[in-house]
C-alpha positions as CSV (number, residue, x, y, z in Angstrom):
1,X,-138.7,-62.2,104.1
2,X,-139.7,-58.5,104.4
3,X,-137.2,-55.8,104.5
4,X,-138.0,-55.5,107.9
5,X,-136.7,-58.7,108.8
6,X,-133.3,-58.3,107.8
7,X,-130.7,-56.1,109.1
8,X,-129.5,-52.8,107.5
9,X,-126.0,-52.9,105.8
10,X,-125.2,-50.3,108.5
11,X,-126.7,-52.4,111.2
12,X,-124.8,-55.2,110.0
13,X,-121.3,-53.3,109.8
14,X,-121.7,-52.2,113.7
15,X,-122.6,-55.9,114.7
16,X,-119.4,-57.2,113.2
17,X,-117.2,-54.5,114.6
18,X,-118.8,-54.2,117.8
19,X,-118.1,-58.1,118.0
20,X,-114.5,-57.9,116.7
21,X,-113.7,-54.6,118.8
22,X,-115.1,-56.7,121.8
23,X,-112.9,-59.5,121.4
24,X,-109.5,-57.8,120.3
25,X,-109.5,-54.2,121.2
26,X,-112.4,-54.0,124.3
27,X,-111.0,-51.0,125.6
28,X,-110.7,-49.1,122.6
29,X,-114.9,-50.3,122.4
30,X,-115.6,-49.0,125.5
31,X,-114.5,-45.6,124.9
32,X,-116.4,-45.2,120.9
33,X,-119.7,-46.3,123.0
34,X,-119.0,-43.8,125.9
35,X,-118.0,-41.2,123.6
36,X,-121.5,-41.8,121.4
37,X,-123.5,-42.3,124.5
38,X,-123.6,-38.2,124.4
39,X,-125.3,-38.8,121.2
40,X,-128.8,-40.0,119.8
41,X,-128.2,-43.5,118.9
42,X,-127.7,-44.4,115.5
43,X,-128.2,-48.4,114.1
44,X,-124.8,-48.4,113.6
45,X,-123.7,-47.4,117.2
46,X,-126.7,-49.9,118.5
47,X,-125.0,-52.9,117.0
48,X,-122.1,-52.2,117.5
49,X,-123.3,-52.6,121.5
50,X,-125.0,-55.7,120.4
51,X,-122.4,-57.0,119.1
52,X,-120.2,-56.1,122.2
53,X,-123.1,-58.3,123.9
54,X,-123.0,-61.2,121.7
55,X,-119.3,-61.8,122.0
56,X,-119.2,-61.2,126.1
57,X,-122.2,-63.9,125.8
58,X,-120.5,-66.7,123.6
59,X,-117.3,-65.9,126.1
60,X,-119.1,-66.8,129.1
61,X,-120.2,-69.7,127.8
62,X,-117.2,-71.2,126.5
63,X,-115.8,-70.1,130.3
64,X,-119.4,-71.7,131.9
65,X,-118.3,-75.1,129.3
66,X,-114.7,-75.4,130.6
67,X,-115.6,-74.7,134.2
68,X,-118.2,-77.7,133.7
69,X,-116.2,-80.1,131.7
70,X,-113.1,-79.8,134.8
71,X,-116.3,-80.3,137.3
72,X,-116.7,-83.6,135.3
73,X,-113.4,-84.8,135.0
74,X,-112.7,-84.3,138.5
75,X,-115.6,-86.0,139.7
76,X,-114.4,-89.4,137.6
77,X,-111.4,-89.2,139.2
78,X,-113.2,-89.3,142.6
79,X,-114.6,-92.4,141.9
C-alpha cells in the first residue's frame, strides 16, 4: 500500500469528527462547515463532510432496515 492509499492523520481526524459531530451534535456540524465553506477547503474540513455523509448514509439505512422488517412482519400477519 502506497502513501497515497491511505488517509492522512488529518484526514482521518475530520472523518471521525465529522461522523461523531453528525450523530450527537448535527447542528453544531452544520454551522463549522458553513462557517469554513468561506474558506479553501482543507483535508480536514473535507472529511469532516464525509464523515457527516457516511453517518447520514448508515442512518438511512438502519431507518430503510426497520421500515422493511415492519413491511414483513405485517405482511405474515396478513396471512
Amino acid at each position: 500500500m502506497t502513501d497515497e492509499d491511505e488517509p492522512s492523520p488529518e484526514f482521518s481526524k475530520g472523518f471521525n469528527h465529522g461522523y461523531q459531530l453528525s450523530k450527537h451534535e448535527p447542528e453544531l456540524l452544520n454551522k463549522l462547515l458553513q462557517v469554513q465553506a468561506g474558506n479553501t477547503p482543507n483535508d480536514y474540513t473535507r472529511a469532516m463532510q464525509q464523515g457527516k455523509e457516511q453517518h447520514q448514509r448508515e442512518t438511512l439505512m438502519a431507518e430503510m432496515k426497520a421500515i422493511r422488517d415492519k413491511q414483513k412482519k405485517s405482511i405474515k400477519r396478513k396471512r
